[in-house]
N, C-alpha and C positions, 0 to 999 in steps of 0.2 A: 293361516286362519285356524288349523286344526290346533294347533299350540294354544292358540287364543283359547277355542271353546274348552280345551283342557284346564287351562285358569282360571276360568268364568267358572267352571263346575264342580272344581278346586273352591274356590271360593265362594260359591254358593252351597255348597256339604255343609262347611265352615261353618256360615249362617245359620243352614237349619238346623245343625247342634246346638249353636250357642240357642238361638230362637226357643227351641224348647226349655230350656231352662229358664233364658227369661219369662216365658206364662209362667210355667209352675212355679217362682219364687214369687210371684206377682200371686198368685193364689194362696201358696202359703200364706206369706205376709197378712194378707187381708184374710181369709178364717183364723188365723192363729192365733192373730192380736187381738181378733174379735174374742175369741174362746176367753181370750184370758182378762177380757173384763173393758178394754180400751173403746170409747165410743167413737162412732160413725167420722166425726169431724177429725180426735185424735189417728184415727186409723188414716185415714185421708194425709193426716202432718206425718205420716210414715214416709211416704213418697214425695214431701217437697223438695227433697235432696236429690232425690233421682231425677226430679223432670228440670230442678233446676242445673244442676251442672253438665243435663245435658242438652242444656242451651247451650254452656260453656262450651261442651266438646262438640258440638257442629260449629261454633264460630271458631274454632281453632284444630279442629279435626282436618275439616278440609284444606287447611291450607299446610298442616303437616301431612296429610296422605299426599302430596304434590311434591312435597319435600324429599321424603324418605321411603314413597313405597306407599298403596293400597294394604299389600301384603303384609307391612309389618306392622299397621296402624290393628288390623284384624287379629294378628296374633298378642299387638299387646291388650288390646278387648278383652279376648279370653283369659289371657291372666289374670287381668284383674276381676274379669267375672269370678274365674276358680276363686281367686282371694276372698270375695264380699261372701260368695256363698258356704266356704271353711268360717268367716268369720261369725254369722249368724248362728252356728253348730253349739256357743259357747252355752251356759248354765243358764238359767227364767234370771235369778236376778241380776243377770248382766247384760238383759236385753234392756235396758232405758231407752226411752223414746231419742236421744242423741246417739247413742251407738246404733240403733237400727236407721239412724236418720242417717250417720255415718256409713254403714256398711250399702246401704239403697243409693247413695250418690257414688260408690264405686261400683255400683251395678250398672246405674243410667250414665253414667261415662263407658262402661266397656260395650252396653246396647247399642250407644249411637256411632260410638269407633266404628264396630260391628257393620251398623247400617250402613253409613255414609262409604267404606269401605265399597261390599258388596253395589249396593246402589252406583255408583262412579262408573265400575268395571264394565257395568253392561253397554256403557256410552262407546267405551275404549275399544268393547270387541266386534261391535256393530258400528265398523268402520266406515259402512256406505251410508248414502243420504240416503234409506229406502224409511220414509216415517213409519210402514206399517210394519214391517220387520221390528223397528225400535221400539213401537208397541208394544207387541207380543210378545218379544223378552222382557219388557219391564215389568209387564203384564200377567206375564208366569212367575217370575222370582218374587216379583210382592204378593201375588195370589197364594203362593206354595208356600210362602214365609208366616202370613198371617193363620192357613191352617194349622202349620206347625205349632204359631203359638198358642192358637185355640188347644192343641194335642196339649201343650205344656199344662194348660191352664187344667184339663183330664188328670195329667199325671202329678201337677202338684196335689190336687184335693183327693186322689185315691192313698199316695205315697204317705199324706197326712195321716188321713186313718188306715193304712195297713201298718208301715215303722214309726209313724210320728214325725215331729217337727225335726229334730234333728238327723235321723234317719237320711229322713228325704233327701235333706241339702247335702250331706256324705254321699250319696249313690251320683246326685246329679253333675259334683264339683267333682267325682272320681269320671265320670263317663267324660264330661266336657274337656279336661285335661287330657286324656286320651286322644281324643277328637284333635286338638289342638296339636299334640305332637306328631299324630299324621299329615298332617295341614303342612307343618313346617318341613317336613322332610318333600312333600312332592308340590311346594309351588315355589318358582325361581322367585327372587327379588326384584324389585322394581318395576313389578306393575304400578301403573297409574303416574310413575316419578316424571317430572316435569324435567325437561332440559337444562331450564332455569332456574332459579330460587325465586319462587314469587316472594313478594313483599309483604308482610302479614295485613298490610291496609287494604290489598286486594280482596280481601277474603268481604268486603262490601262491595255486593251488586252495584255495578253503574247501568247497568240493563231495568230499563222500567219495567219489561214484563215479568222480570224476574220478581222486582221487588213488590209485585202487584199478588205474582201467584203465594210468594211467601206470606203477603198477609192473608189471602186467603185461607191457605193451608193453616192458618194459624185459627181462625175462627172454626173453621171445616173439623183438627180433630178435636178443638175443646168441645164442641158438639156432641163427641161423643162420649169422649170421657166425664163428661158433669153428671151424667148418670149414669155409665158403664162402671165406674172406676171401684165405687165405693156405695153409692144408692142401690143398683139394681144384685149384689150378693148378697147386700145384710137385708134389704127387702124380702129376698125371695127364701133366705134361711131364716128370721126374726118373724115377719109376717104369715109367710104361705108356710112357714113351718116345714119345706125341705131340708134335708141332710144335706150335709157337708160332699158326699158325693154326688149326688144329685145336683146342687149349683154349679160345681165344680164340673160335672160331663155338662150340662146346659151350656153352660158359657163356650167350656170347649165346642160345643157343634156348633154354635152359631159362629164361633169364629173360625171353623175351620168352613162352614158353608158359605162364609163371606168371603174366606180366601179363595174357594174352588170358585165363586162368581165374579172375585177379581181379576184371575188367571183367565177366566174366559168372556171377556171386555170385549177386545178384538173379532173375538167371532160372532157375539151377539150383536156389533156393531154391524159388522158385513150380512148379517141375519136378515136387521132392518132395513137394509139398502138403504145403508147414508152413503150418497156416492163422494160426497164431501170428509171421507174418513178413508181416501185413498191414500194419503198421506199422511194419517192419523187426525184424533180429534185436534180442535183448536179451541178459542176461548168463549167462542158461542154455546160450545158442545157443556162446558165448565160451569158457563154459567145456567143455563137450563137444568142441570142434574140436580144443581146448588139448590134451584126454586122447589123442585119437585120434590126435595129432599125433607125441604121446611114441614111440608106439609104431615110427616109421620110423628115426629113426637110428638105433637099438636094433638094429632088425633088418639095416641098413646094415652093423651094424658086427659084429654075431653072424655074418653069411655072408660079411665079412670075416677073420674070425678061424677059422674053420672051414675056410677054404681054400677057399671056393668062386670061379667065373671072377671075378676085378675087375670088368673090363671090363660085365659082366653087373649083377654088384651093383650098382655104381655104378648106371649108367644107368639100369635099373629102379628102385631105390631112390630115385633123384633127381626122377624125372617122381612117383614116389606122392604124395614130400617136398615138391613145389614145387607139386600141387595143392591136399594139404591146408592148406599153407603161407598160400597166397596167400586160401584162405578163410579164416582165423583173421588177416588183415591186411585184408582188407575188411572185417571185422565191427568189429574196431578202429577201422577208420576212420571209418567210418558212427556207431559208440558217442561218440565223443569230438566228434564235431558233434550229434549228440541231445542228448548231457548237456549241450549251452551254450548260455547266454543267446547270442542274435543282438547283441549291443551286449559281449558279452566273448568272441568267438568266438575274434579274435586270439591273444588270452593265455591263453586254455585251449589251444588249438593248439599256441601258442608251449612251454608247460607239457610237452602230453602229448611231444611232441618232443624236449624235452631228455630224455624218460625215454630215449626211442628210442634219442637218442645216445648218450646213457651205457652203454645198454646192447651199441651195436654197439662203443663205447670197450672195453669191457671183452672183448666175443668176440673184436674184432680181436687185443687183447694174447695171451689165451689163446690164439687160434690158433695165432700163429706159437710161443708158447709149447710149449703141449699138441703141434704137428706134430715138432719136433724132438728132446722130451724122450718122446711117448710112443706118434707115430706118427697115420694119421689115422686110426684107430680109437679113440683116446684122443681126438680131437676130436670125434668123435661119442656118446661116452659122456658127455664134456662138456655136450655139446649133448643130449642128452634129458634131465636134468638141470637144464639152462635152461628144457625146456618145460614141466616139470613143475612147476616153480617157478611160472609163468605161468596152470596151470593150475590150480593150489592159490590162488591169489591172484584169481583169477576167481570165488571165490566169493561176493568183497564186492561183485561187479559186479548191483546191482539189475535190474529187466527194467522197459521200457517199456510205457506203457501211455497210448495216444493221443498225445500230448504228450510234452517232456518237462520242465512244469510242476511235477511232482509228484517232480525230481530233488534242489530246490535245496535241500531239507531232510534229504536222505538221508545 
């Protein structure tokens, strides 16, 4: 077991290197292109390469991390992250909107390598049936994942304005690469590898609850992203007339105080005495957070519409949004390692991931869409819409009970 936790932390380092990087190229991108003239919707067609192929690599991630290794699906992540973010370094007129669309889909394939990687591990080293134990590790790696990228999203918009665009992405493709060749020197091969060769057709859930939580999951983070992605930066630098640093640390703290309230799920759970979360949450738990969830962008965007302070709204309405937020993404994440066999945790991972992506595929577009054609009030009417989707489809989501034995038939 000690070996284990060694690999788990090995490969959660891993993570929170690459994770930083991902926010802050995700910041750059979106001030940089802004700066340079590209609208809201174009800015948004920046990332349909990223959130599309990495649909691709969770359908096909998880079922080569079962193949060949956890460990080496995460190292070649990093490569290609190092690569996308060297590539982006090059001259203004060789940024087109096809080369950075180009270079964004070898970032959101080495992201989801990345995740689906990390994500798998925690199944594999929390070997006993204890739900709440499996909780609280999934519960800390994605809570401590999400601050980091919130850190990322900090150090892309300062990095911006201290060396510039190109600067930036040199420091961060030199650190990351570093990162990487540590990794590889202290973690052995074949974590996560299956005995067998699975089948590439496997990598489709035959498990209902699986393929219940993935469409979930898939309405849950376009929710967020239809106005995080691209509406609520150029809003709050275009409109409220903040600086490029100032958006960039805002984002950052809400997303690292959304990850410190993702990380600690588990204990506000045992807080409340839900003695039904002995064994962690189940689908009742999913779908209540879901309903309660509906209700902030709603109100986000009702006390925008009313003329009440922005400044006010927003940031009140953001800390509500990114608490309840990050509870309805723990429960998720803990639900999609319950429902799986330890010998297909890969490819269920891999599965519930492509939902994910698809679904931030489809908020990024709306974004930039819905911000230009109807303002960021119309991306947040979008966005409760998303949850409520999420929440109506939580109803197929079974509940646990000891085990989850008693899934594979559901």
């Amino acid at each position: 077991m000690e070996s284990g936790i060694r690999n788990y932390l090995v490969v959660t380092g891993g993570y929170w290197a690459f994770t930083v990087t991902d926010g802050a190229i995700r910041m750059l991108v979106v001030l940089y292109f802004h700066l340079l003239g590209y609208s809201p919707f174009e800015v948004a067609m920046l990332f349909l390469f990223y959130e599309f192929f990495g649909i691709i690599t969770n359908l096909v991630g998880g079922w080569l991390g079962a193949r060949i290794g956890l460990n080496l699906t995460m190292h070649i992540g990093m490569g290609m992250q190092v690569i996308a973010l060297t590539a982006l370094t090059v001259p203004d007129a060789w940024l087109s909107v096809p080369y950075v669309m180009a270079a964004q889909a070898l970032s959101g394939i080495a992201k989801d390598l990345n995740k689906m990687s990390a994500k798998a591990s925690v199944k594999i080293i929390v070997s006993d049936d204890s739900g709440g134990k499996l909780f609280k590790w999934v519960a800390i790696l994605t809570g401590s994942k999400n601050a980091l990228k919130g850190g990322g999203f900090f150090v892309g918009a300062v990095l911006l304005e201290w060396i510039g665009f190109r600067g930036a992405l040199a420091v961060l493709a030199g650190v990351l690469f570093i990162v990487m060749m540590i990794t590889v020197v202290l973690l052995p091969s074949g974590v996560g590898k299956m005995k067998t060769k699975p089948k590439f057709t496997q990598v489709f859930s035959k498990v209902n609850a699986i393929n219940w939580l993935s469409a979930a999951r898939f309405f849950l983070f376009g929710s967020r992203d239809i106005w995080f992605v691209v509406g609520l930066p150029v809003f709050l630098y275009e409109v409220l007339g903040w600086s490029l640093t100032y958006v960039g640390t805002f984002l950052a703290l809400w997303v690292i105080g959304y990850g410190i309230v993702q990380a600690s799920v588990p204990r506000i759970f045992r807080q409340i005495r839900q003695s039904h979360h002995a064994q962690g949450p189940g689908g009742g738990t999913a779908r209540l957070w879901a309903f309660i969830l509906a209700l902030f962008p709603m109100g986000i965007a009702l006390g925008l519409q009313y003329g009440w302070p922005a400044e006010r709204v927003l940031i009140i309405g953001l800390v509500l949004f990114g608490i309840v937020f990050a509870i309805n993404s723990a429960v998720h994440s803990y639900l999609i390692l319950a429902y799986s066999d330890h010998d297909k945790v890969a490819m269920n991972v891999g599965f519930y991931y492509m939902a994910n992506a698809g679904g931030r595929l489809i908020g990024t577009v709306i974004s930039g869409w819905a911000y230009q054609t109807q303002g960021l009030e119309g991306c947040l009417w979008w966005s409760a819409c998303f949850v409520l989707m999420a929440a109506f489809l939580s109803f197929g989501l079974p509940e646990l009970k000891g085990d989850n034995s008693n899934i594979k038939n559901i």
